[in-house]
C-alpha positions as CSV (number, residue, x, y, z in Angstrom):
1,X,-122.0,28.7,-168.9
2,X,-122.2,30.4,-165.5
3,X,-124.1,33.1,-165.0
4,X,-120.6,35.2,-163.7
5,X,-118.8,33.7,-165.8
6,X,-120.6,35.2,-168.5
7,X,-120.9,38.3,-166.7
8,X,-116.9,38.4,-166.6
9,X,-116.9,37.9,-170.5
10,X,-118.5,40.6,-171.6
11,X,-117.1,42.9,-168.5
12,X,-113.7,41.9,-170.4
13,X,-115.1,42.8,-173.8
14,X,-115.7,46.1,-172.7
15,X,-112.7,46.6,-170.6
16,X,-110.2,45.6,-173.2
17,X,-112.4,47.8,-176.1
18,X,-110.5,50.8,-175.5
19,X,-106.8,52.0,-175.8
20,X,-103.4,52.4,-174.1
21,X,-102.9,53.8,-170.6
22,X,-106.4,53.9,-170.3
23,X,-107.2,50.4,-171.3
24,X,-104.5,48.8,-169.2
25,X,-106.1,50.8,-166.3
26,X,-109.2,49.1,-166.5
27,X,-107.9,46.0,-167.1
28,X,-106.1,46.5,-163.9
29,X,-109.1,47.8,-162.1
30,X,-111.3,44.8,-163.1
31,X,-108.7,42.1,-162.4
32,X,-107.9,43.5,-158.7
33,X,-112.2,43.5,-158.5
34,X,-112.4,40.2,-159.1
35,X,-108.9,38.6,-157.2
36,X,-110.3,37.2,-154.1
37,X,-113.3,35.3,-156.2
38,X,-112.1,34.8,-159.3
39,X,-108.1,34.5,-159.3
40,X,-108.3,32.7,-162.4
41,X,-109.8,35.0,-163.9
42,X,-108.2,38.0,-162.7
43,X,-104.9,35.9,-163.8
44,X,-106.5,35.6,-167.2
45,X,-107.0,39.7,-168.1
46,X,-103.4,40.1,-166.6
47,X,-102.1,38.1,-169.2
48,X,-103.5,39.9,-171.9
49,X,-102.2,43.3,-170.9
50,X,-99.0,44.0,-173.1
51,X,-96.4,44.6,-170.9
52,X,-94.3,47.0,-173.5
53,X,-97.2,49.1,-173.6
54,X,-96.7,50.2,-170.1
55,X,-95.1,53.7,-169.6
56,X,-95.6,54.7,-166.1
57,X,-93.6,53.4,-163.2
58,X,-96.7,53.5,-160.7
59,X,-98.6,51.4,-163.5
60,X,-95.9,48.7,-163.6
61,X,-95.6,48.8,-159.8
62,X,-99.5,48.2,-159.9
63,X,-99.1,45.1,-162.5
64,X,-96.2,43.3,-161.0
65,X,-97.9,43.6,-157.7
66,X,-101.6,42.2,-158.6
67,X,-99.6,39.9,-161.0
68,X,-98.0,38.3,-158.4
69,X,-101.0,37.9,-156.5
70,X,-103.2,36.1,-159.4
71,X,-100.2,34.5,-159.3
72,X,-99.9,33.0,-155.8
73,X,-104.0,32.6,-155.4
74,X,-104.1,30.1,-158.8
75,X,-101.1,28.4,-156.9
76,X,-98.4,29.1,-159.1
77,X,-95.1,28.9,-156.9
78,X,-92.8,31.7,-158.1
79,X,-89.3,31.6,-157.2
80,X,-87.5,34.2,-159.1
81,X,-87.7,37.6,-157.4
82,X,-87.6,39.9,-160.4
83,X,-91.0,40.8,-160.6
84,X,-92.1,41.0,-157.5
85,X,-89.2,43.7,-156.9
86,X,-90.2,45.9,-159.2
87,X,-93.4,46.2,-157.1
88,X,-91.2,46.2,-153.8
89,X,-89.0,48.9,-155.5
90,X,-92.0,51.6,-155.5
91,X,-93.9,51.2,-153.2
92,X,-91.1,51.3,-150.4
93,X,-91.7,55.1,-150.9
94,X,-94.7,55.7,-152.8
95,X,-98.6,54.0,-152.7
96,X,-100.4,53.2,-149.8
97,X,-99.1,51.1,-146.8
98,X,-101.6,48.5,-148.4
99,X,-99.5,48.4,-150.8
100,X,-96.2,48.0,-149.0
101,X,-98.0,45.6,-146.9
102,X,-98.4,43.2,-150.0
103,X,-95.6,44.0,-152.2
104,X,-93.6,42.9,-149.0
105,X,-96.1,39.9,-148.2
106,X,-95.9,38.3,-151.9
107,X,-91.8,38.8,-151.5
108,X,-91.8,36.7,-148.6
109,X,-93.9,33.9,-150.5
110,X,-91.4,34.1,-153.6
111,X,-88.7,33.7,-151.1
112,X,-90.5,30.7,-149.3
113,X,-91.4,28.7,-152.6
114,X,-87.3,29.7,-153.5
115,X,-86.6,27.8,-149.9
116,X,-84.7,30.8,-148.4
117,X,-86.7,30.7,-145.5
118,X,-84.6,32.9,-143.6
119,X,-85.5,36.0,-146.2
120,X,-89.1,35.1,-146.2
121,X,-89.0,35.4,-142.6
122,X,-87.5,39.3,-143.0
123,X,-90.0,40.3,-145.9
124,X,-92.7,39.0,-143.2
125,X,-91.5,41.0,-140.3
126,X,-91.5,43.8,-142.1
127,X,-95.0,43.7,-143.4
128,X,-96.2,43.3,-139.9
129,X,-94.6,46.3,-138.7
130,X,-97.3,47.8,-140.7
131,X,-100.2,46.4,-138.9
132,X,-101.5,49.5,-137.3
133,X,-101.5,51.5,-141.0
134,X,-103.7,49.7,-142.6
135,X,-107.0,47.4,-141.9
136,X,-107.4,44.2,-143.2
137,X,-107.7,41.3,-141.0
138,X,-107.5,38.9,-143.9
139,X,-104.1,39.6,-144.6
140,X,-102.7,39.5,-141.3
141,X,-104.2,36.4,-140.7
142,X,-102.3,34.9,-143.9
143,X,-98.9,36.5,-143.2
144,X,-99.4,34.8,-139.6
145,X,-99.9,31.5,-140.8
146,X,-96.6,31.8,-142.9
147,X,-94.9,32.6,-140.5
148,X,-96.0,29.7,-138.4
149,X,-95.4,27.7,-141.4
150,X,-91.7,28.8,-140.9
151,X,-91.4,28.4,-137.8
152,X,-92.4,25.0,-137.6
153,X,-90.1,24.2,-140.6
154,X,-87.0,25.4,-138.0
155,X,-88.6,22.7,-135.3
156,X,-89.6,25.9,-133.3
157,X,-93.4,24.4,-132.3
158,X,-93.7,27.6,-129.3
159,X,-93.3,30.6,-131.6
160,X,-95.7,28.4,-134.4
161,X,-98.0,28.0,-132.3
162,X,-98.3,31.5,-131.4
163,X,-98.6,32.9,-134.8
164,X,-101.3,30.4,-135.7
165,X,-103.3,31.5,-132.5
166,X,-102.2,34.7,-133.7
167,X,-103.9,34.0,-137.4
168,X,-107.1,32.7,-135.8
169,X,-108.0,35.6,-134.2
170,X,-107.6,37.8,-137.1
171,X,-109.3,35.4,-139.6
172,X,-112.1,35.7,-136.8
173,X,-112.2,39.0,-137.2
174,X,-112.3,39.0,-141.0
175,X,-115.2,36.2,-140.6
176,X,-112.7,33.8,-142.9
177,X,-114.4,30.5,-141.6
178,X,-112.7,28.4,-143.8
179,X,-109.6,29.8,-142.7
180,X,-110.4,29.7,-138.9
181,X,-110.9,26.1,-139.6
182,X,-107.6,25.0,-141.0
183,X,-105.9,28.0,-138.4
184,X,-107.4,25.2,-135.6
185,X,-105.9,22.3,-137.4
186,X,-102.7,24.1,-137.0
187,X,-103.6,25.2,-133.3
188,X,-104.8,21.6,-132.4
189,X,-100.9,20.7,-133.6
190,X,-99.0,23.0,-132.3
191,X,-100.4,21.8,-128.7
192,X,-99.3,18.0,-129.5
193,X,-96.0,19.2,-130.7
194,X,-94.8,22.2,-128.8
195,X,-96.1,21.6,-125.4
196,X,-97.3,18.4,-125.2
197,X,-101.0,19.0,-124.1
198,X,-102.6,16.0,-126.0
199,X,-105.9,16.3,-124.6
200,X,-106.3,19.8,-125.3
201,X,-105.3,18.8,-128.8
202,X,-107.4,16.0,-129.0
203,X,-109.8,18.9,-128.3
204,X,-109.5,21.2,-130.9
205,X,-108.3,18.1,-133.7
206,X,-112.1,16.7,-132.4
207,X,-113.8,19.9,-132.5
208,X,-112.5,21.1,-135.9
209,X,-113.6,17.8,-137.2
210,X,-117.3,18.9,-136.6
211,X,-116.8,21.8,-138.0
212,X,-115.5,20.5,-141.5
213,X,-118.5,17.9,-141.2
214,X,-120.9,20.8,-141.5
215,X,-118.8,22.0,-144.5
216,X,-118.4,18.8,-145.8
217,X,-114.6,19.6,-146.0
218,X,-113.3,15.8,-146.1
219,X,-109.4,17.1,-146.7
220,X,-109.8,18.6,-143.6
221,X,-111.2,16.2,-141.7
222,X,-108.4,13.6,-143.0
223,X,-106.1,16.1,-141.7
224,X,-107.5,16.2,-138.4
225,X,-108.0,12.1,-138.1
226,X,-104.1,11.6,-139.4
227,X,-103.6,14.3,-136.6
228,X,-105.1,12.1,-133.7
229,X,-103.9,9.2,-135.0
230,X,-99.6,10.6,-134.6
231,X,-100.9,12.0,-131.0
232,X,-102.5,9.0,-130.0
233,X,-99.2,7.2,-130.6
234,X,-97.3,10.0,-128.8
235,X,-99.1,9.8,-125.9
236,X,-98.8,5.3,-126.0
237,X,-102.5,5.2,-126.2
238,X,-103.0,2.6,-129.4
239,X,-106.4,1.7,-128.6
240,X,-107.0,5.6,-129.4
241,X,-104.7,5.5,-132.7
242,X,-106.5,2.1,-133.5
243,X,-109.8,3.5,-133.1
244,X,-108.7,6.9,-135.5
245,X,-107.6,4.7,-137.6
246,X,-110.6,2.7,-138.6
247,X,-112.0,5.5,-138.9
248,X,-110.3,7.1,-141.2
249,X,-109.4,3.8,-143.4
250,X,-113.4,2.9,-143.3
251,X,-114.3,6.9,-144.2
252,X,-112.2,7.9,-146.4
253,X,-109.3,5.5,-147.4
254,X,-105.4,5.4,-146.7
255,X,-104.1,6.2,-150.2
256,X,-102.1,9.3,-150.2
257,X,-100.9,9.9,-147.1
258,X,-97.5,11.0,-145.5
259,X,-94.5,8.7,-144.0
260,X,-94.7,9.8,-140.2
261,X,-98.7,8.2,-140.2
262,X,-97.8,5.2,-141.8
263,X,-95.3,5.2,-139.1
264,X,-97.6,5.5,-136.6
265,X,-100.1,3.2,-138.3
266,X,-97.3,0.3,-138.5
267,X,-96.4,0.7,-134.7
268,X,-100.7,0.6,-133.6
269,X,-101.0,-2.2,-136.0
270,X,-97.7,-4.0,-134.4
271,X,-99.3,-3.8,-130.8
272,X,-102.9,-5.3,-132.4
273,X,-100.6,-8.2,-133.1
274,X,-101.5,-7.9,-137.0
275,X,-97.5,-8.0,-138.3
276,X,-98.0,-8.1,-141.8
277,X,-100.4,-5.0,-142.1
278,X,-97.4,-3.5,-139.6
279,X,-94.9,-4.4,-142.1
280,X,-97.0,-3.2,-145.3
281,X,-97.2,0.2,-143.7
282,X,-93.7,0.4,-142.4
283,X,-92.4,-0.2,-146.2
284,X,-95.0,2.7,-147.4
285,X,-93.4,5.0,-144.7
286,X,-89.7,4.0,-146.4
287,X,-91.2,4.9,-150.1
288,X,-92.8,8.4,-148.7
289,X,-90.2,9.5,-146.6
290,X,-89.4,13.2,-147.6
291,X,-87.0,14.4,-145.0
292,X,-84.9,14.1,-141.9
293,X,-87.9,14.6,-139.5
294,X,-89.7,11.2,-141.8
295,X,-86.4,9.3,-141.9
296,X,-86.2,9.9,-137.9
297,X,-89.8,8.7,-137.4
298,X,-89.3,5.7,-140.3
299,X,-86.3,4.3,-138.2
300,X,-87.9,4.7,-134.4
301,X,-90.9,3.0,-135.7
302,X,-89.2,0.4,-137.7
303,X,-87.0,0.0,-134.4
304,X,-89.8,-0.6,-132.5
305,X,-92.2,-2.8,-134.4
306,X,-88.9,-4.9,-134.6
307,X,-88.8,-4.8,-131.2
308,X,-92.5,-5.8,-130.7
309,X,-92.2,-8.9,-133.2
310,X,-89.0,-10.6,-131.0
311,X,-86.4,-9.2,-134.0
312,X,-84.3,-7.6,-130.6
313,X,-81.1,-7.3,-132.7
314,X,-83.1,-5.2,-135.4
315,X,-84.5,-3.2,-133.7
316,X,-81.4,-2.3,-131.9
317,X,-79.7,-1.4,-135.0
318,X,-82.9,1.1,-136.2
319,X,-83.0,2.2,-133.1
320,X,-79.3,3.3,-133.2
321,X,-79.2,4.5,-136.6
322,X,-82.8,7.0,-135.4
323,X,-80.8,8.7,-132.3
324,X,-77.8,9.3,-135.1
325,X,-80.4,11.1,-137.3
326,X,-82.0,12.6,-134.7
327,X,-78.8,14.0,-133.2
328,X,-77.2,15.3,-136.4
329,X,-80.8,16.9,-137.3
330,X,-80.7,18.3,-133.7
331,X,-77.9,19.7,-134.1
332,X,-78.4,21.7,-137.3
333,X,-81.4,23.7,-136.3
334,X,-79.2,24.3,-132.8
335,X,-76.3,26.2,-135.3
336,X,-78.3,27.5,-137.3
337,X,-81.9,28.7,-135.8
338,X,-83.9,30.8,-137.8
339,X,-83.0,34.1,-135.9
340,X,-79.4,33.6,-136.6
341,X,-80.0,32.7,-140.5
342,X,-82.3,36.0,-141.0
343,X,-78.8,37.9,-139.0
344,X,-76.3,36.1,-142.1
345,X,-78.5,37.3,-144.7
346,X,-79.3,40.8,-143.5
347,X,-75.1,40.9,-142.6
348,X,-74.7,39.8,-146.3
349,X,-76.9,42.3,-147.8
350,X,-75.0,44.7,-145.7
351,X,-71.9,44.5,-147.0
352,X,-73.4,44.1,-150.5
353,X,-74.8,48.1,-149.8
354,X,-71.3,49.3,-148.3
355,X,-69.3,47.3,-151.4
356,X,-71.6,49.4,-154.3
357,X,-71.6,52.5,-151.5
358,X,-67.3,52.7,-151.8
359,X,-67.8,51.8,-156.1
360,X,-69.9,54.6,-156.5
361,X,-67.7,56.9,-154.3
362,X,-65.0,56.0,-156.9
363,X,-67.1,56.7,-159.8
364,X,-68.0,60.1,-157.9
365,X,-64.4,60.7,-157.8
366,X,-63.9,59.7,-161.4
367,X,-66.9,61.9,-163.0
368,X,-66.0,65.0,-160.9
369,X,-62.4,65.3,-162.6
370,X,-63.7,64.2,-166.1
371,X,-67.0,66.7,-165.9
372,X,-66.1,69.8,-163.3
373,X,-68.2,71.5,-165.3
374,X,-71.4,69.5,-163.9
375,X,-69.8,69.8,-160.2
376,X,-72.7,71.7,-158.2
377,X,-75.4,69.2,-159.8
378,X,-72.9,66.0,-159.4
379,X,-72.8,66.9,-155.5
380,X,-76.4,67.6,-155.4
381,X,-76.8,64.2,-156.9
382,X,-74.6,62.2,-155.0
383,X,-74.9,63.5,-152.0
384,X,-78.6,62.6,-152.4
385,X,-77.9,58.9,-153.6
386,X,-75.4,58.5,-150.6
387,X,-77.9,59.8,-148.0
388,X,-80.6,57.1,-149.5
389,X,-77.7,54.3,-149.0
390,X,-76.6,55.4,-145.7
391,X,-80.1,55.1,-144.4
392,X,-80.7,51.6,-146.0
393,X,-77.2,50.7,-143.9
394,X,-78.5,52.1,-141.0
395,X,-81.8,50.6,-141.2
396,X,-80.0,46.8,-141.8
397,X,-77.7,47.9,-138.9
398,X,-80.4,48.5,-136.6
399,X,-82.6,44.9,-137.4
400,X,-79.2,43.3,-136.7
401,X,-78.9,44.5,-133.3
402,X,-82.4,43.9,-132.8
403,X,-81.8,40.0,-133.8
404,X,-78.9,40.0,-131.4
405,X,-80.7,41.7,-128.8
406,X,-83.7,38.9,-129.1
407,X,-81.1,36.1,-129.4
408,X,-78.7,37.4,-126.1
409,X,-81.9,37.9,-124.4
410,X,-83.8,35.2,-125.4
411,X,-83.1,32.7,-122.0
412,X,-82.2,35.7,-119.4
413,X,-84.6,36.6,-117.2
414,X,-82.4,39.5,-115.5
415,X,-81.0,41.1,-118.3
416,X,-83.8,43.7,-118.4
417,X,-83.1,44.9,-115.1
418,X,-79.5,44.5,-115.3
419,X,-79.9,46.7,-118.2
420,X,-81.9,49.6,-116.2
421,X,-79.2,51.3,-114.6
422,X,-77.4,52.3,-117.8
423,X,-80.1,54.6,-119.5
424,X,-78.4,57.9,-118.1
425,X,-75.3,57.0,-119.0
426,X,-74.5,54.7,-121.7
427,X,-78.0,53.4,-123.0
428,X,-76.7,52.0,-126.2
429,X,-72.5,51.3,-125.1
430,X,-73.7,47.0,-125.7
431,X,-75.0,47.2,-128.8
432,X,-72.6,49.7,-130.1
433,X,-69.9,47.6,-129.0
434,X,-71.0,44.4,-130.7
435,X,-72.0,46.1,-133.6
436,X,-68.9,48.3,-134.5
437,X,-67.8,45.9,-137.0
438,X,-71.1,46.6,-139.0
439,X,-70.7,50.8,-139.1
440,X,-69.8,51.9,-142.5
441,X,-66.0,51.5,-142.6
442,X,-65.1,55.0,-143.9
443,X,-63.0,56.7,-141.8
444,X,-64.8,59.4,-140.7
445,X,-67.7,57.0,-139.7
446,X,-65.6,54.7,-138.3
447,X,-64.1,57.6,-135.9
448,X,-67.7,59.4,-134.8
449,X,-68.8,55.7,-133.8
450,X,-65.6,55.2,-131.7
451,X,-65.9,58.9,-130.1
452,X,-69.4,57.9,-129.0
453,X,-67.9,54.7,-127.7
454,X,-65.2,56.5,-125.7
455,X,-67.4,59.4,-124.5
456,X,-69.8,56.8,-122.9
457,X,-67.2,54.7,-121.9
458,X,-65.5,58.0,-119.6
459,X,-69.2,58.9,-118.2
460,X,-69.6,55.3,-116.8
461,X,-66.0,54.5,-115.6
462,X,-66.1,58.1,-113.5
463,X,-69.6,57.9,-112.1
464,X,-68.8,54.9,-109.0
465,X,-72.7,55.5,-108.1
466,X,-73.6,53.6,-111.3
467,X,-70.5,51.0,-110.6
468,X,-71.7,50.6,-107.2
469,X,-75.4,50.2,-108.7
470,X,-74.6,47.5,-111.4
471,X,-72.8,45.9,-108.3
472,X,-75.7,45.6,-106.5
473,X,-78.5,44.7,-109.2
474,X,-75.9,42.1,-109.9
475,X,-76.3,40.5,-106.3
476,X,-80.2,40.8,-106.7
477,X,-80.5,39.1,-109.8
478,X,-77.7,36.6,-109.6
479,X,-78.1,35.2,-105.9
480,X,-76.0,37.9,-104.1
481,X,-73.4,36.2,-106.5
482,X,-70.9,39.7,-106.1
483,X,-70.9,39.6,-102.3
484,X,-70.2,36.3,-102.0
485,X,-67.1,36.5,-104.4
486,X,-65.8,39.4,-102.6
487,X,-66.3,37.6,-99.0
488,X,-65.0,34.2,-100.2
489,X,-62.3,35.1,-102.5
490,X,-60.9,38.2,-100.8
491,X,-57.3,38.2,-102.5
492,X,-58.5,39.9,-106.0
493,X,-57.6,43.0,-107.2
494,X,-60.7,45.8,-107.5
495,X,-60.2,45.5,-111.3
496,X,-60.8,41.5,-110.8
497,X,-63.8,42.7,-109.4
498,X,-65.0,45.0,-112.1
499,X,-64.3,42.2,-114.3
500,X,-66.5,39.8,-113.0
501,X,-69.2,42.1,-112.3
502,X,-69.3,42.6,-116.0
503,X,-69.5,39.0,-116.8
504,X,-72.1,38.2,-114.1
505,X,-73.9,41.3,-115.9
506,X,-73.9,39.8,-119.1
507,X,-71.3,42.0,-121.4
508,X,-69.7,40.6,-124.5
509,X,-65.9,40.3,-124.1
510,X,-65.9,43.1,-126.3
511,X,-67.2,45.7,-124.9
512,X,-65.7,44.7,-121.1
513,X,-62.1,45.5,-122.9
514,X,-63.6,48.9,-123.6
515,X,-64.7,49.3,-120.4
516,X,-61.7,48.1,-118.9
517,X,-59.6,50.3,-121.6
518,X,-57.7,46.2,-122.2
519,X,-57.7,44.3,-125.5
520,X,-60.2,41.6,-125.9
521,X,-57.1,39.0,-125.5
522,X,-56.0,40.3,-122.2
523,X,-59.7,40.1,-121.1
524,X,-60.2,36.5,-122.1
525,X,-57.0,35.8,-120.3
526,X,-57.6,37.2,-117.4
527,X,-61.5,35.5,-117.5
528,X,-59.5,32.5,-117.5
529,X,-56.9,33.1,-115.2
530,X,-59.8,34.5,-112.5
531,X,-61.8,30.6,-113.2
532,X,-59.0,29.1,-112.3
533,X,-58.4,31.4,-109.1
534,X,-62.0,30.2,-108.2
535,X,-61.5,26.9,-108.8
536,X,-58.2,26.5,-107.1
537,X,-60.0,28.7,-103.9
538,X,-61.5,27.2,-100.8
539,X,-64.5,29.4,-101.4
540,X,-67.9,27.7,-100.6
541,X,-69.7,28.8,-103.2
542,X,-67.0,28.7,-105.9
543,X,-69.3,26.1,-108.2
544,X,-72.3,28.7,-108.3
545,X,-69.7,31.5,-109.0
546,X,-68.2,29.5,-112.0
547,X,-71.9,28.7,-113.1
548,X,-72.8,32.7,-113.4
549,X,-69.3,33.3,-115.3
């Protein structure tokens, strides 16, 4: 036996010796000492603390979280959510922000080995907005390289790319070199696939290599070899893939490997000439095939080693049958990108909060005319409960306007300035006016939020300084768009104008009917009687009007 391994036996003979609270404190103590070592056997003295046995909430907090952990380390995917929460549960207002950090972080893997990506994303944002309250470099690095994980899933290379660049630099920090290593596998990737610098990525794929030599990492360095062997192919260099690909065959075998290479492998092999090995690895790519992306690759390949071998009709039809996959996969993460998945689920959990806010209202009711004599601590109570739900509303209403805010801003490089003339005035009119629908639904909410619409709405619509203003930032951003409309097209009314100021400004139909004091039909009509205006004019410019609205 091991030295630590004996070590750890009798440290758990003398752990578990004693009694109750005390005992499980130790036990807890020990296994948390010996998690980022030995995560077996910090899984191991977990296991043996009695769960019935624990009375405190702060203890049970502490068990579910550094279970979950032991958990995760020995590998074990976990895709029920129920004790991980009771973790998340505490510490969102007790502990350390350590321990929010974590309790948040392992939700985020339960949620990823459940496949709801999108709520893995939100556990992951929120652990990162505690960055700056707590230091540990390790731990950042890891929640950065799940989220690149996601990202990549959702075919959006960029943002992956930055969060693995993102993860190297704190696993440098933390002096992880084992992590650093596979964080520039990833990097090396991300280059091929998001911006299509293959020699820089030949680069780091090369240069990671040596450094998995020196550890004698061979999984790595298969990794890395598979990786050049796909890029090589991207970029039509097969003398490239051909020469990766001895090398990894004559190294360290081909068993085991994933459809896209064997793709790849089939097509270098078709341009050597040597058809039957082509074929051989075309089938294995068929058998391995996992998902859209490896069905996609399977029948471009196929399509063109058909092509390669005189079989024109063949590979015609693959071909044919790749750009239907490709298109149909295309447009699924187009509809639903992972931005606009994390909105549905935080809009679901939303309404979840306002449905049990209105049931316990009721049961408030109910209680106060059953039990008046237990009014003063009922309101005291309730009033307490209600305040702790409003704020979770406020706080999912909030993320959702910042989603929305990302996604309308996400391709507009004048918004920000259009948006500077508004912070005396009506800083917040947009995203109250999109979001009105999301306010809590009571009647007295519901009549605030409208006041503060209308108040803003009166400041604006008086002030023709700040009209004249969002006229003219308009015309700097948007190629002198409004002077050219009211030169060109001189037969509108001043309202017309307003209108299409707005448009060219970016506001939502919804909140120009505010600002015009019209219902949202009456402003899509009119949108669509003014196009046809412009289209019908003789206005030189009328194409790169109708472009802007």
């Amino acid at each position: 036996m091991k030295p630590t391994k004996i070590i750890f036996a009798i440290l758990c003979a003398i752990t578990l010796a004693g009694c109750g609270k005390k005992q499980i404190t130790n036990t807890l103590n020990l296994a948390e000492s010996v998690m980022d070592e030995q995560p077996d056997s910090a899984l191991t003295l977990l296991k043996q603390i009695d769960g019935n046995q624990i009375s405190s909430v702060s203890q049970s907090a502490r068990y579910a979280l550094l279970y979950s952990q032991a958990l995760n380390k020995n590998y074990i995917d976990v895709t029920n959510d129920s004790l991980i929460n009771i973790a998340m549960n505490y510490y969102q207002n007790h502990g350390s922000a350590r321990d929010r950090f974590l309790s948040l972080f392992y939700q985020g893997r339960v949620y990823y080995n459940a496949k709801n990506y999108a709520k893995s994303m939100i556990a992951y944002t929120r652990a990162e907005q505690l960055y700056d309250k707590f230091d540990d470099d390790y731990y950042k690095g890891m929640l950065q390289t799940q989220k690149g994980t996601i990202y990549d899933r959702y075919a959006d290379y960029k943002k992956g790319l930055e969060a693995y660049q993102e993860a190297y630099r704190y696993y440098d920090k933390a002096n992880k070199q084992q992590h650093k290593l596979y964080a520039n596998y990833h990097i090396a990737t991300g280059f091929g696939t998001s911006n299509k610098t293959y020699d820089l990525s030949k680069q780091k794929y090369c240069e990671t290599i040596e450094l998995a030599k020196q550890q004698n990492d061979t999984t790595l360095i298969k990794l890395c070899l598979t990786g050049l062997i796909t890029l090589s192919v991207a970029d039509d260099k097969y003398e490239d893939a051909t020469k990766w690909f001895n090398v990894l065959k004559n190294n360290y075998g081909d068993d085991g490997l994933y459809s896209k290479l064997y793709s790849c492998i089939a097509v270098t092999l078709a341009h050597n000439g040597d058809f039957e090995e082509s074929d051989r690895y075309i089938k294995l790519a068929g058998q391995t095939a996992l998902d859209a992306y490896d069905s996609i690759s399977f029948s471009m390949r196929s399509s063109e080693t058909a092509y390669l071998k005189g079989e024109y009709k063949n590979a015609y039809n693959l071909l044919e049958s790749g750009q239907l996959l490709e298109v149909q996969n295309t447009r699924k993460h187009l509809e639903q990108p992972i931005l606009s998945e994390q909105i549905k689920v935080i809009e679901k959990d939303l309404e979840i909060s306002k449905y049990k806010q209105r049931n316990n209202a009721i049961v408030f009711g109910l209680t106060m005319a059953i039990a008046a004599m237990l009014l003063v601590y009922l309101v005291v109570y309730y009033r307490n409960m209600l305040r702790r739900k409003q704020q979770r509303i406020d706080d999912y209403t909030n993320l959702v306007m910042d989603l929305q805010h990302t996604i309308s801003d996400k391709d507009s490089a004048a918004s920000e300035t259009i948006q500077t003339i508004f912070k005396g005035h009506f800083d917040m009119l947009n995203n109250l006016g999109d979001s009105i629908t999301l306010f809590n639904e009571s009647a007295k909410n519901q009549k605030t939020a409208i006041r503060e619409i209308k108040n803003q709405i009166t400041q604006f619509g008086d002030d023709k300084k700040s009209l004249k203003d969002l006229e003219n930032t308009v015309n700097r951003c948007c190629n002198n768009v409004m002077s050219i409309v009211r030169d060109e097209i001189p037969n509108l009314s001043e309202e017309d104008y307003r209108q299409l100021c707005y448009h060219f400004a970016g506001f939502s139909g919804k909140v120009i009917s505010m600002l015009l004091d019209k219902s949202s039909a009456s402003i899509y009509m009119r949108k669509s009687r003014l196009k046809d205006k412009i289209q019908q004019s003789e206005a030189e410019h009328k194409d790169m009007i109708l472009e802007y609205l």
